[in-house]
Steps between C-alpha positions, in 0.01 A plus 500: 500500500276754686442305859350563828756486770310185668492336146895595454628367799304222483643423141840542611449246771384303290780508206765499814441162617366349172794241466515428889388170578317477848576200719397385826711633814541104597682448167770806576554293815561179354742638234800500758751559279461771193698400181644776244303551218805539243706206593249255663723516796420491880591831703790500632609857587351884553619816341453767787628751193198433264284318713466209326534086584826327304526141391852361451513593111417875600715543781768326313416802195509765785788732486748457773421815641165424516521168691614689800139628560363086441365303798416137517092501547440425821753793620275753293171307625647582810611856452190586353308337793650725722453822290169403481454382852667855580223723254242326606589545884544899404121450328400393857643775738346710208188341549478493877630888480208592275251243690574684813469856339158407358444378890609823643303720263162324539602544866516857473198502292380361767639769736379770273161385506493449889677842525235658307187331680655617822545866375129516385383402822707715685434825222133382549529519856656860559285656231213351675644660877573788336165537284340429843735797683389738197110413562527575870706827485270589210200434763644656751570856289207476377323494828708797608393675182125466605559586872696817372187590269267427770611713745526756248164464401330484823672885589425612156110361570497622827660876403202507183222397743633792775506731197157426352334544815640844537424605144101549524539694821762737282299510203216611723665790673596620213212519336316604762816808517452577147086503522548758828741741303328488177135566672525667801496887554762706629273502815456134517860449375633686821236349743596168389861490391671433799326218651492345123903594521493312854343199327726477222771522742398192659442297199879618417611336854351188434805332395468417162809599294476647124709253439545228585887310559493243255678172487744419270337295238806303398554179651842345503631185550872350515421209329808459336654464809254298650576254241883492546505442879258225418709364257824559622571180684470308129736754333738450772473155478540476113815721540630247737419204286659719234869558657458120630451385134835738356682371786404130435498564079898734536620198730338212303676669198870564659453117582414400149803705355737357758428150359545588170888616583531214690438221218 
């Protein structure tokens, strides 16, 4: 018969205890003494071998070598009652065992959860120091980076301004050079050429380079190294909390394994 594995168990519950008959605990109580269902008898005896009560007809149809294992009832009542008393006590340090394991892990649970709160903060905490460190050498470089373009600016400003003003005058004299050669005569040419070669002379004394020196255009910055003097006191603390941990976690461990060949 094709059933569901609720509706088959249920069935075979059902069939198991179909000829039981269910009585009231107070009744079991009441019935002191248990007769045998074969002989009408009252129990008299207990077969340790095959677990089972004896009146005086069965005991008296045991083999001989079978009585050896009989007991009157109240010395099996009683041997049982310890065995019993004995399993049950084993139930208890059992229970109180596993009752104070369940204790101790919902302690460390416990543990594990204050561990971690107190990590977060303190994870919080340094990335919040060092996020602030980082900001401030950041500023700082920064700030250097601008002074270094300023300065480089204001002489590059300064050198274009010098250079502009000298330009026109230039330009000038050499125009006004190239209009003299192109339309003077030879007589003018030689009447005027050296006092014009005097003045161009002068203008060539004035100061102004062909060329000026430039600055280097490239500024430069160390900020990698900036950065790791600012953050060296957290790396050198992290190392330290580093060996402290191995230490604590290579002694912690030698402890643990100690124990272990000790029970």
């Amino acid at each position: 018969q094709a059933l569901c594995t609720h509706c088959r168990e249920n069935t075979h519950r059902a069939k198991m205890f179909s000829s039981h008959e269910v009585i009231h605990m107070s009744k079991c109580a009441k019935d002191s003494q248990r007769r045998c269902s074969t002989h009408g008898e009252l129990y008299i005896m207990y077969s340790q071998s095959t677990k089972n009560m004896l009146c005086a007809t069965c005991f008296r149809d045991t083999p001989a070598d079978a009585r050896i294992h009989c007991v009157d009832i109240d010395t099996a009542w009683q041997q049982a009652s310890k065995k019993m008393e004995k399993a049950a006590n084993s139930i208890c340090e059992i229970q109180a065992a596993v009752r104070d394991g369940v204790i101790a892990l919902k302690t460390q649970l416990d543990e594990l959860k204050h561990s971690m709160d107190a990590e977060k903060r303190a994870l919080n905490a340094y990335c919040q120091v060092m996020q602030e460190t980082i900001g401030k050498t950041h500023g700082s470089i920064m700030a250097e980076l601008q002074r270094q373009f300023d300065g480089k600016d204001r002489m590059v400003r300064a050198q274009l301004i010098n250079l502009g003003t000298a330009l026109p005058i230039l330009q000038m004299h050499l125009m006004l050079c190239t209009v003299f050669t192109t339309g003077a005569t030879k007589y003018q040419f030689l009447e005027l050429a050296h006092p014009m070669l005097e003045r161009l002379g002068r203008v060539a004394q004035l100061g102004h380079p062909s060329r000026p020196s430039l600055l280097t255009a490239h500024l430069k910055i160390n900020y990698r190294n900036e950065f790791s003097k600012a953050l060296q006191s957290f790396l050198a603390q992290s190392q330290q909390t580093h060996n402290k941990d191995t230490l604590y976690e290579h002694t912690h461990g030698s402890n643990q394994t100690d124990s272990h060949g000790i029970q």
